[in-house]
ChimeraX commands (.cxc) that place a marker at each C-alpha (Angstrom):
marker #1 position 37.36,25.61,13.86 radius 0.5
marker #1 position 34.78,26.65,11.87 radius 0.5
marker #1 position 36.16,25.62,8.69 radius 0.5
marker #1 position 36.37,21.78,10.14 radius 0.5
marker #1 position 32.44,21.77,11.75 radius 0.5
marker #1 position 31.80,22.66,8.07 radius 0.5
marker #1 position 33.48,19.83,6.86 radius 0.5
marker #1 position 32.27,17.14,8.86 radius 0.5
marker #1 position 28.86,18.66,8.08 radius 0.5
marker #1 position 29.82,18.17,4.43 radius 0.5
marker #1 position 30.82,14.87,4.86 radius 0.5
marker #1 position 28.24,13.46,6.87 radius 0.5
marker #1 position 25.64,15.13,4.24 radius 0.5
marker #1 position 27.54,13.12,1.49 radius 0.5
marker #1 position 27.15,10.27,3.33 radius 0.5
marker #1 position 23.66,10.41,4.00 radius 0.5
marker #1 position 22.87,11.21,0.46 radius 0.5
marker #1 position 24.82,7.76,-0.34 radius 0.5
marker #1 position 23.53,5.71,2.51 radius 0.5
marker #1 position 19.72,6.95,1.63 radius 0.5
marker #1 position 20.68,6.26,-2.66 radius 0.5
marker #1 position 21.60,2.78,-2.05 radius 0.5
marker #1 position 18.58,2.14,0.00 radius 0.5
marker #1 position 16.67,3.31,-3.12 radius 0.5
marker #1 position 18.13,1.23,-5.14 radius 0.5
marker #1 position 17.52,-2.23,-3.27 radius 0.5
marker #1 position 18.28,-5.10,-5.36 radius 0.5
marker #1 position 15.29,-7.79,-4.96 radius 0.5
marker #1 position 16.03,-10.25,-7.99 radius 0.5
marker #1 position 18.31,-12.32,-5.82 radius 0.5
marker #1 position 16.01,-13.00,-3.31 radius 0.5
marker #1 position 12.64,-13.08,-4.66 radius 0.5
marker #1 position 12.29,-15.40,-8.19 radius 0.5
marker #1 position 11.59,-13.27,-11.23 radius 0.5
marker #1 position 8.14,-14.98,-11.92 radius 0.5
marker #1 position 7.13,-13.43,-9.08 radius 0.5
marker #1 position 8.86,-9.93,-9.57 radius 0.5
marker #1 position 7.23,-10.36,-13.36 radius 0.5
marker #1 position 3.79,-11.11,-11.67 radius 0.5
marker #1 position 3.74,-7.77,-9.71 radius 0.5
marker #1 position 5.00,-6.04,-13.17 radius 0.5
marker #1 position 2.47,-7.11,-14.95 radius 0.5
marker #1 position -0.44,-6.24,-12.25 radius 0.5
marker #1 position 1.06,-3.15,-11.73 radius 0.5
marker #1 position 3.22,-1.91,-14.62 radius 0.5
marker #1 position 3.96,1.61,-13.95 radius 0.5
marker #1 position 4.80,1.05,-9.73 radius 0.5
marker #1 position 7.38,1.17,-8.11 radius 0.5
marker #1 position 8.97,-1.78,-6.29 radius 0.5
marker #1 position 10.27,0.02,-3.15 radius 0.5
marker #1 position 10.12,-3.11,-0.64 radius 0.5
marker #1 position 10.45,-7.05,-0.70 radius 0.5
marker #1 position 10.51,-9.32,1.96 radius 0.5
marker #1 position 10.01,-13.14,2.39 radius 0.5
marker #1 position 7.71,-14.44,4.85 radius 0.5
marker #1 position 6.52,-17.44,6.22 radius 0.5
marker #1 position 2.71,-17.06,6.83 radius 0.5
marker #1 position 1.21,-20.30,8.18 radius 0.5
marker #1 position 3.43,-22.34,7.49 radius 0.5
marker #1 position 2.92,-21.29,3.28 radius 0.5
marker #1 position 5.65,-19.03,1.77 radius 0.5
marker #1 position 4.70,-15.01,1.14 radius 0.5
marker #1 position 6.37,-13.06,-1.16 radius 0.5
marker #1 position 5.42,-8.92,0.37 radius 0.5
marker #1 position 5.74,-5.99,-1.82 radius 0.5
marker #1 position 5.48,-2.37,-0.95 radius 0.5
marker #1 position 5.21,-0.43,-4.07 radius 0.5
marker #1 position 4.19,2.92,-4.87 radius 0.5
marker #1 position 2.23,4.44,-7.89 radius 0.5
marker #1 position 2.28,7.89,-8.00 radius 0.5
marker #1 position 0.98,9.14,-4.61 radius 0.5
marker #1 position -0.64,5.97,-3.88 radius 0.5
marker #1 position 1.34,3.11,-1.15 radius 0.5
marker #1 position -0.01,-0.29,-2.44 radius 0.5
marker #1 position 1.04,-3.55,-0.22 radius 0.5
marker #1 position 0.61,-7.01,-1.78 radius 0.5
marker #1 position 1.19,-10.69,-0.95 radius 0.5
marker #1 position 1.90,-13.35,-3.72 radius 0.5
marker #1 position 2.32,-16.86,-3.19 radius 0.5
marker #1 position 5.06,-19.23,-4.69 radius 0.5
marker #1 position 3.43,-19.27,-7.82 radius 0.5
marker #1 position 3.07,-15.53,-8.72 radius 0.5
marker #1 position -1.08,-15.53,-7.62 radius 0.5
marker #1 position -1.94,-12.65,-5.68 radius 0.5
marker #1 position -2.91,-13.57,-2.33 radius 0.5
marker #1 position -3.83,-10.08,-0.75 radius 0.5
marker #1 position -3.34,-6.54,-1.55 radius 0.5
marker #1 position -3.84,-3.51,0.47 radius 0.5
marker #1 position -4.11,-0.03,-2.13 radius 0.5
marker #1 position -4.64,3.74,-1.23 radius 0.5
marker #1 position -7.35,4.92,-3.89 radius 0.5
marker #1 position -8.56,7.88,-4.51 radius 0.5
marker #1 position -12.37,8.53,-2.98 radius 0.5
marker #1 position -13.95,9.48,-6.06 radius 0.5
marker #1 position -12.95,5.86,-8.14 radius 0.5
marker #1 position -15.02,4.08,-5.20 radius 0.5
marker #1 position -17.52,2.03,-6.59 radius 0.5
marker #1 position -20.77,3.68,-6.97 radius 0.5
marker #1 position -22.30,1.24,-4.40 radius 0.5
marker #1 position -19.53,1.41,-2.27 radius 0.5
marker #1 position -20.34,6.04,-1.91 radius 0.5
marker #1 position -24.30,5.07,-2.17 radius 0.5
marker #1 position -24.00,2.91,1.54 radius 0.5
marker #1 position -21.93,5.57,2.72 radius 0.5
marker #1 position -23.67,8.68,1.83 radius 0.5
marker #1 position -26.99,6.82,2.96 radius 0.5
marker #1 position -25.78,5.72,6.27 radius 0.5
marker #1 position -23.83,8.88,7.03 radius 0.5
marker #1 position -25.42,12.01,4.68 radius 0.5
marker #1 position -23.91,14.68,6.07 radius 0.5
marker #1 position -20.37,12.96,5.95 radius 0.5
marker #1 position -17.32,13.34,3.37 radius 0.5
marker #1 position -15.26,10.51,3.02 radius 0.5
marker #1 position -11.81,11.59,3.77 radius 0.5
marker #1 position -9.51,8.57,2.96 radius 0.5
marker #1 position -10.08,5.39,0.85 radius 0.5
marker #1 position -8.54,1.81,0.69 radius 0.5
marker #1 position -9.15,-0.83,-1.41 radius 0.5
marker #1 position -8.29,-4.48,-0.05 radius 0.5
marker #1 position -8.40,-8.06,-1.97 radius 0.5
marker #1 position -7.76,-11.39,0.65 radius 0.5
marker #1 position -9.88,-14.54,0.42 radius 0.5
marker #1 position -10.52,-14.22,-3.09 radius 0.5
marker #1 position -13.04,-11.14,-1.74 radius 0.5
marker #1 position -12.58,-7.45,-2.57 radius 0.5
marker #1 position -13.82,-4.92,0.36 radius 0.5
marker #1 position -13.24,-0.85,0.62 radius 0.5
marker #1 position -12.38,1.13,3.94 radius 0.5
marker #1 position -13.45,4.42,3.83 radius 0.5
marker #1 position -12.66,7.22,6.71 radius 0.5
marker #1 position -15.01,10.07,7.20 radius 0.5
marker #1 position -13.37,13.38,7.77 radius 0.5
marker #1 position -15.48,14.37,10.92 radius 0.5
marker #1 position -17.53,11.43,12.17 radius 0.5
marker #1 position -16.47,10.79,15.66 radius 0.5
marker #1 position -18.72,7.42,15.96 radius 0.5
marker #1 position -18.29,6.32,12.18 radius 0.5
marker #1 position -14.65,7.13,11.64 radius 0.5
marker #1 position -13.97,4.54,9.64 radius 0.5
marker #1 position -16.33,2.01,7.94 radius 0.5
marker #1 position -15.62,-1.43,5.88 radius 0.5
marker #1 position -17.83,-2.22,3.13 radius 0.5
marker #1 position -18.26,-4.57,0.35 radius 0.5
marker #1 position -18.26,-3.97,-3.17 radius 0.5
marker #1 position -22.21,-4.07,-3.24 radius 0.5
marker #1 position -21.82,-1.78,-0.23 radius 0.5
marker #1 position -22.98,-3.50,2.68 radius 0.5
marker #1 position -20.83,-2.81,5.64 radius 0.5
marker #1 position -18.70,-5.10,6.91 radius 0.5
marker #1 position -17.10,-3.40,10.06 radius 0.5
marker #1 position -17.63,0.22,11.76 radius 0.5
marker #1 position -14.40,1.25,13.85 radius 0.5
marker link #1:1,2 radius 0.2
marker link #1:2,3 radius 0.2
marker link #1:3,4 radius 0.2
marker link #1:4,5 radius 0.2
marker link #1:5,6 radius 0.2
marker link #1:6,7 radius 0.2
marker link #1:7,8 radius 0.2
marker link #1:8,9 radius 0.2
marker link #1:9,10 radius 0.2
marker link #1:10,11 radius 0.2
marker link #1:11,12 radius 0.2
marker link #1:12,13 radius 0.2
marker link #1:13,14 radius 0.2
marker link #1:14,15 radius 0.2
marker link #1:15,16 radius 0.2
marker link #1:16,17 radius 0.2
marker link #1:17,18 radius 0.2
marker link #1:18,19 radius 0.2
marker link #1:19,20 radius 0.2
marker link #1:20,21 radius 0.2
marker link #1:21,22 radius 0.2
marker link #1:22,23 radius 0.2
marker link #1:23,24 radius 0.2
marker link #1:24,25 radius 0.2
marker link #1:25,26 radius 0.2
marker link #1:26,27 radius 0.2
marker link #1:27,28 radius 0.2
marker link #1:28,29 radius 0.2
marker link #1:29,30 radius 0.2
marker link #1:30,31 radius 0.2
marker link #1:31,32 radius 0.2
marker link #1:32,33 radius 0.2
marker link #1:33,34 radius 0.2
marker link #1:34,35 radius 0.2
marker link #1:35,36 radius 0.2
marker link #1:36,37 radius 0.2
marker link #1:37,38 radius 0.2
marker link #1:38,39 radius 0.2
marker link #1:39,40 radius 0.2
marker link #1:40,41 radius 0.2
marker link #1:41,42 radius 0.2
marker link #1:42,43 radius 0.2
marker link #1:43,44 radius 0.2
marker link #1:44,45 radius 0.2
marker link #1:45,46 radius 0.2
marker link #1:46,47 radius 0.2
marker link #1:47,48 radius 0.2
marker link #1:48,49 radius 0.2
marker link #1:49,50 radius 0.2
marker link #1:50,51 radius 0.2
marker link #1:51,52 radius 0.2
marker link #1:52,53 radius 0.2
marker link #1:53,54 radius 0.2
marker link #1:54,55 radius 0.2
marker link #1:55,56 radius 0.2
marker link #1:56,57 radius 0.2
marker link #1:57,58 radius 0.2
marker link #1:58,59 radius 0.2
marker link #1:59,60 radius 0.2
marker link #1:60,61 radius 0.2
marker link #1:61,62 radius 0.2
marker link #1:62,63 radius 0.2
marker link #1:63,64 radius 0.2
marker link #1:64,65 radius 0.2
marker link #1:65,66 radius 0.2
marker link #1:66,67 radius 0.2
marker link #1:67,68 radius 0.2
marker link #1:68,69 radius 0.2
marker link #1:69,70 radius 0.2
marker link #1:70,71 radius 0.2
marker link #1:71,72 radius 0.2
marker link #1:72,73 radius 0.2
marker link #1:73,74 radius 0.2
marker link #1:74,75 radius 0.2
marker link #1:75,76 radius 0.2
marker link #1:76,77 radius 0.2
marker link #1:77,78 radius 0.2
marker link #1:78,79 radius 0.2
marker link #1:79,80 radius 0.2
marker link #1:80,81 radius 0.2
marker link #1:81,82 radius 0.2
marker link #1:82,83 radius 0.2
marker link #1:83,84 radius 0.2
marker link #1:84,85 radius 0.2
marker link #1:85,86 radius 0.2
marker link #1:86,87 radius 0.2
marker link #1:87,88 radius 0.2
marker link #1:88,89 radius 0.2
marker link #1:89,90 radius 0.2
marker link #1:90,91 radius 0.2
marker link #1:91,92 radius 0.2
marker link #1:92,93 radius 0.2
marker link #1:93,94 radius 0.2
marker link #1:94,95 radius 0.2
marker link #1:95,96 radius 0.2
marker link #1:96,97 radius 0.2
marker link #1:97,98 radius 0.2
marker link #1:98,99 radius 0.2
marker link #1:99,100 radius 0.2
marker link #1:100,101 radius 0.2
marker link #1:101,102 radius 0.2
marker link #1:102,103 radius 0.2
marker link #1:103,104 radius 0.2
marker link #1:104,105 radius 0.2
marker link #1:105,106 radius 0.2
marker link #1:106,107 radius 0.2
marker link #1:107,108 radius 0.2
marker link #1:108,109 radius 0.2
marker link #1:109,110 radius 0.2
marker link #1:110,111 radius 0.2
marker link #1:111,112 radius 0.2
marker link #1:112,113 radius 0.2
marker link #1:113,114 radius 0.2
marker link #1:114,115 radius 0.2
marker link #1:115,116 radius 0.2
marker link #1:116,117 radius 0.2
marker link #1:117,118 radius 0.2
marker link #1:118,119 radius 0.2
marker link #1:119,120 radius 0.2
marker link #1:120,121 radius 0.2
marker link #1:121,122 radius 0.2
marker link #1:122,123 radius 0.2
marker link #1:123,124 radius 0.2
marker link #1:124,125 radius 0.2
marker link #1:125,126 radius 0.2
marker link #1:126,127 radius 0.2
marker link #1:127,128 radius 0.2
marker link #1:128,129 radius 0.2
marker link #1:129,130 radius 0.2
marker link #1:130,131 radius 0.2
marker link #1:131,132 radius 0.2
marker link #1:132,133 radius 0.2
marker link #1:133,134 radius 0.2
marker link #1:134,135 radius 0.2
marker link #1:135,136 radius 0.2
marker link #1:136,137 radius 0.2
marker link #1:137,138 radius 0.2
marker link #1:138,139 radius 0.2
marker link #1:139,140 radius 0.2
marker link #1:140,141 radius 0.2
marker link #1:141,142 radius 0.2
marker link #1:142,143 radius 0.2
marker link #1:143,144 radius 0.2
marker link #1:144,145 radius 0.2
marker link #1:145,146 radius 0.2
marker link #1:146,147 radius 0.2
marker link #1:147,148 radius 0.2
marker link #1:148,149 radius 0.2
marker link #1:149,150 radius 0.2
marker link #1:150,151 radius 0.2
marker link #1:151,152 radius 0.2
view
């Protein structure tokens, strides 16, 4: 008895291991045109291409990425023609721009920013930053000359 729970454990391990390998290994190319695969290459060369999907946003066609690079989950839109029409990146606090930590440390001084996101839609670049233990200014939205946008 105990010699077939083992192999059915065995076996379903196996199985997993190939189920969760081929999920890896998601082929995109026939889906998405390689202009635009090339386009999120060359913006982000050493990612990962983890996710693709095809949307319909508006009646205009999407092309969504979910790549990785290193540590950091980066989601992106592209249009038909390979332009990047938003992007949504973890980033590490310290590579904020230096506006971006003066608004923040002047508006909260005795806060440390705990997370940090860096987003690009309408042609406009803004930052959201999440205090660690600000229970009124847990997160805040700023612009790249670090005016807040949005406190949540």
């Amino acid at each position: 008895m105990k010699k077939i729970i083992l192999s059915i454990v065995v076996i379903g391990l196996a199985a997993g291991a190939s189920f969760a390998e081929k999920k890896e290994k998601k082929d995109i190319s026939k889906d998405i045109p390689e202009a635009i695969v090339s386009a999120v290459k060359a913006s982000y060369p050493d990612a990962i291409i983890e996710d693709a999907k095809i949307k319909n946003h508006d009646g205009k066609l999407l092309y969504k990425f979910e790549v990785k690079k290193g540590e950091n989950e980066i989601k992106l839109s592209y249009d038909k023609d390979g332009k990047l029409v938003s992007s949504k990146e973890e980033i590490d606090a310290n590579t904020l721009p230096d506006a971006v930590k003066k608004a923040v440390k002047e508006k909260y001084p005795k806060e440390t920013i705990k997370e940090a996101t860096r987003m690009f839609k309408d042609n406009k670049t803004t930052y959201a930053v999440e205090m660690k233990s600000c229970l009124l200014c847990k997160e805040l939205r700023l612009t790249e000359a670090g005016d807040i946008v949005k406190k949540h």
